[in-house]
C-alpha positions as CSV (number, residue, x, y, z in Angstrom):
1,X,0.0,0.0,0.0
2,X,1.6,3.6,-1.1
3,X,1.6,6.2,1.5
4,X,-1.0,8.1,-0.7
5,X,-3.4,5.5,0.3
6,X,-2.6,4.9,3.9
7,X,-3.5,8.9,4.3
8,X,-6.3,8.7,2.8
9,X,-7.4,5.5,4.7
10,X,-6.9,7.7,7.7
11,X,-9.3,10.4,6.5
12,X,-12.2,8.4,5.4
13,X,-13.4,7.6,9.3
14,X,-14.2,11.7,8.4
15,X,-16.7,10.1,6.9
16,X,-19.4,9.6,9.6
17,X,-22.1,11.9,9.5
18,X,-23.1,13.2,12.1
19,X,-26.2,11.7,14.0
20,X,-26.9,13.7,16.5
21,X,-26.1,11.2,19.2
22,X,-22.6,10.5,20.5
23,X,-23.7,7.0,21.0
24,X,-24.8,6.5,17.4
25,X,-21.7,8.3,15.8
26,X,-19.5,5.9,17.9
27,X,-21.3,3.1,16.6
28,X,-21.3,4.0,13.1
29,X,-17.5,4.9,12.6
30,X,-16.9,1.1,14.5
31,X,-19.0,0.2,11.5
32,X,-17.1,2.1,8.9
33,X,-14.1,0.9,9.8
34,X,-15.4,-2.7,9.7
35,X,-16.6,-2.4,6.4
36,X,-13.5,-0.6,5.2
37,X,-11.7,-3.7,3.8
38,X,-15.3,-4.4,2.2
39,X,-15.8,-1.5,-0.1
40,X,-12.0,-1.8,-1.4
41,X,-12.3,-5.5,-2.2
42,X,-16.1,-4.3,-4.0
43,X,-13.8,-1.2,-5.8
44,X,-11.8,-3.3,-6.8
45,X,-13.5,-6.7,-8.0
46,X,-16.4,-5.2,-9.6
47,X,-14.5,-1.4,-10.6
48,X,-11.1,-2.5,-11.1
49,X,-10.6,0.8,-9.3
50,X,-9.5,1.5,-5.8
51,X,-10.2,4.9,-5.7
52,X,-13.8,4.0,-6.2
53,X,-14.0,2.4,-2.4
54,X,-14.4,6.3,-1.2
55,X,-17.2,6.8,-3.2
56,X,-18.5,3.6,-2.5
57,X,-18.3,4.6,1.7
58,X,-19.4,8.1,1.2
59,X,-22.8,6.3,0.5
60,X,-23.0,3.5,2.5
61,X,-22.2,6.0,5.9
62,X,-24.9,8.5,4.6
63,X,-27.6,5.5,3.6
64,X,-26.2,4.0,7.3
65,X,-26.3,7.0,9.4
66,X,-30.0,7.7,8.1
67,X,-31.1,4.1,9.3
68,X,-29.3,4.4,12.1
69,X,-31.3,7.3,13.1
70,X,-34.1,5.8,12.8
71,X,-33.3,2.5,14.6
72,X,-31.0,3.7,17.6
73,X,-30.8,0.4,19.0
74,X,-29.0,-1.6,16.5
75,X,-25.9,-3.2,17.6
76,X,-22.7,-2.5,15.2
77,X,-23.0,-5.5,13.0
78,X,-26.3,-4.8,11.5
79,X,-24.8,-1.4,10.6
80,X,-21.8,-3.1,9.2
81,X,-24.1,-5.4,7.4
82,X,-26.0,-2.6,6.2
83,X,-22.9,-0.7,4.8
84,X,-21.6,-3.9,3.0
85,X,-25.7,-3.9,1.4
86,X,-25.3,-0.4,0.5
87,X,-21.5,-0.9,-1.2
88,X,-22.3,-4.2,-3.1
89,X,-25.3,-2.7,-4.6
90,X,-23.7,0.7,-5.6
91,X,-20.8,-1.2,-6.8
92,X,-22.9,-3.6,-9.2
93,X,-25.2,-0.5,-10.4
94,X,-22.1,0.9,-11.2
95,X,-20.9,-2.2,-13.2
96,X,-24.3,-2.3,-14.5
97,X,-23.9,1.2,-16.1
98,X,-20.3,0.7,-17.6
99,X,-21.8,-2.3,-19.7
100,X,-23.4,0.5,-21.9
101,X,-20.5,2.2,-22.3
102,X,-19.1,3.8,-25.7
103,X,-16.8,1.3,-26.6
104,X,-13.9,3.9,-28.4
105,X,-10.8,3.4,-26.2
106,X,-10.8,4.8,-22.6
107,X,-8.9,8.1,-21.0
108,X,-5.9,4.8,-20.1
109,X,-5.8,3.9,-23.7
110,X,-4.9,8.1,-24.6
111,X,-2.3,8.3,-21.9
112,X,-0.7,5.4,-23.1
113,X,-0.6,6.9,-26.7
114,X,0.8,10.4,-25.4
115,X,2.9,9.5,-22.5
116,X,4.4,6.1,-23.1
117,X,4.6,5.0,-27.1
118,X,7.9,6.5,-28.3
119,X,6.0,6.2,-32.0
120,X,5.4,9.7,-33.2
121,X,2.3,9.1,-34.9
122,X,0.7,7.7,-31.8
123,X,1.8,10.9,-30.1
124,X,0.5,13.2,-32.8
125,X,-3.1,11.7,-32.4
126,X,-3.2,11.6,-28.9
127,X,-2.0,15.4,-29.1
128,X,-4.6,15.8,-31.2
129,X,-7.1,14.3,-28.9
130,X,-5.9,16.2,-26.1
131,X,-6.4,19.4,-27.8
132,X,-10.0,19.0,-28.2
133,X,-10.3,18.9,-24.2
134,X,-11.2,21.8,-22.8
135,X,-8.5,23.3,-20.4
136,X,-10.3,22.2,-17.4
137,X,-10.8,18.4,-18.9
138,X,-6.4,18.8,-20.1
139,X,-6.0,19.9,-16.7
140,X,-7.6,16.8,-14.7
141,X,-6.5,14.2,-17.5
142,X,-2.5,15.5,-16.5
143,X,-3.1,15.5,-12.7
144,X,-4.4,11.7,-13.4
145,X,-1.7,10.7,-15.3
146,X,0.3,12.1,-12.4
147,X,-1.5,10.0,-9.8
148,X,-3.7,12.4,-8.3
149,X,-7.4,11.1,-7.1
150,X,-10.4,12.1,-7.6
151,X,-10.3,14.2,-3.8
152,X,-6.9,15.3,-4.0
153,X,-7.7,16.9,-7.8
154,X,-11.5,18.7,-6.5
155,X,-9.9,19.7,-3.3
156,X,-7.2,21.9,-6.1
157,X,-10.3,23.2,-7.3
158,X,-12.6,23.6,-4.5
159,X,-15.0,21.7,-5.8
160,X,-17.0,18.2,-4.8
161,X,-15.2,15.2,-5.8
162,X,-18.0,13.5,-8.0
163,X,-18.9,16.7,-10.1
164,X,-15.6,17.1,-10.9
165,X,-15.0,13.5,-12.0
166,X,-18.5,13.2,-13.9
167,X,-17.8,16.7,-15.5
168,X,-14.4,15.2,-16.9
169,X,-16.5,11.7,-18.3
170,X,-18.9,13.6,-19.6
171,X,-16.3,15.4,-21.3
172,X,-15.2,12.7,-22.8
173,X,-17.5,10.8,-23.7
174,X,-19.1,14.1,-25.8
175,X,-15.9,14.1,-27.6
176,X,-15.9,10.6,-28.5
177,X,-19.6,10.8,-29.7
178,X,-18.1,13.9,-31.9
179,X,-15.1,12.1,-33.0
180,X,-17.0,8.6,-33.8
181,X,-20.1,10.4,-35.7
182,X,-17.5,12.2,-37.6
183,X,-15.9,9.2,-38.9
184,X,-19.7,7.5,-39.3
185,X,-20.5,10.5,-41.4
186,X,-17.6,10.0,-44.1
């Protein structure tokens, strides 16, 4: 594990929300960190992406905190069970939705072209491809070729985490509808 992750491991029992009741906010960071190694084995068997697992937690503590609130007498392993329901069903709705993806290439398959192929031509189209992006889309396509996540890149730009991350796919995935009805259209 990188020391990237083992910081932001630390920061996710941030997570809880806030119930109201010191009893019940106890409880439901026990259950977080129980179901920790849970969403990062769901990230990454059903995502291939362990970034995802924060995502994954940020709902299953809100859905949990919410339940909790309404049953106050639950002991921590319903909430942990709970948590894992919430972050196995997220997970597979998110598989779900990939399915139906454009299949052009990916943002991996670009940065492969620019930053690692040595062939020129490669690098030309991938320059080309970058160009298109708006500033904003170049910007967070370098920060995660450099390794930054999806947190560390919206907390640069004061902004949430998942609108800057479905801002940048939908980005993309308007330029490869542009690029692919082009070529449709010849």
């Amino acid at each position: 594990m990188s020391p990237k992750e083992s910081i932001w491991q630390g920061l996710t029992w941030t997570w809880a929300y806030s119930t109201g009741h010191q009893a019940s906010d106890q409880r439901l960071e026990a259950a977080a960190r129980a179901a920790w190694p849970y969403a990062m084995l769901c990230a990454w068997t059903y995502l291939n992406d362990h970034h995802a697992a924060h995502d994954l937690m940020d709902l299953a503590v809100e859905s949990t905190s919410q339940y909790a609130l309404r049953r106050q007498d639950l002991p921590v392993r319903n909430l942990v069970w709970r948590m894992k329901s919430v972050i196995r069903r997220r997970a597979r709705q998110q598989v779900a939705r990939r399915r139906f993806e454009v299949p052009y290439g990916s943002l991996l398959e670009v940065e492969k072209f620019h930053f690692v192929e040595p062939d020129a031509e490669n690098r030309v189209y991938a320059e080309e491809l970058m160009d298109r992006l708006t500033p904003f889309a170049q910007s967070i396509a370098k920060w995660r070729w450099l390794g930054f996540s999806w947190r560390e890149i919206a907390q640069q730009l004061e902004m949430d985490h998942t609108v800057v991350r479905r801002a940048f796919f939908r980005e993309i995935a308007s330029l490869l509808n542009a690029i692919s009805s082009k070529d449709e259209s010849k």
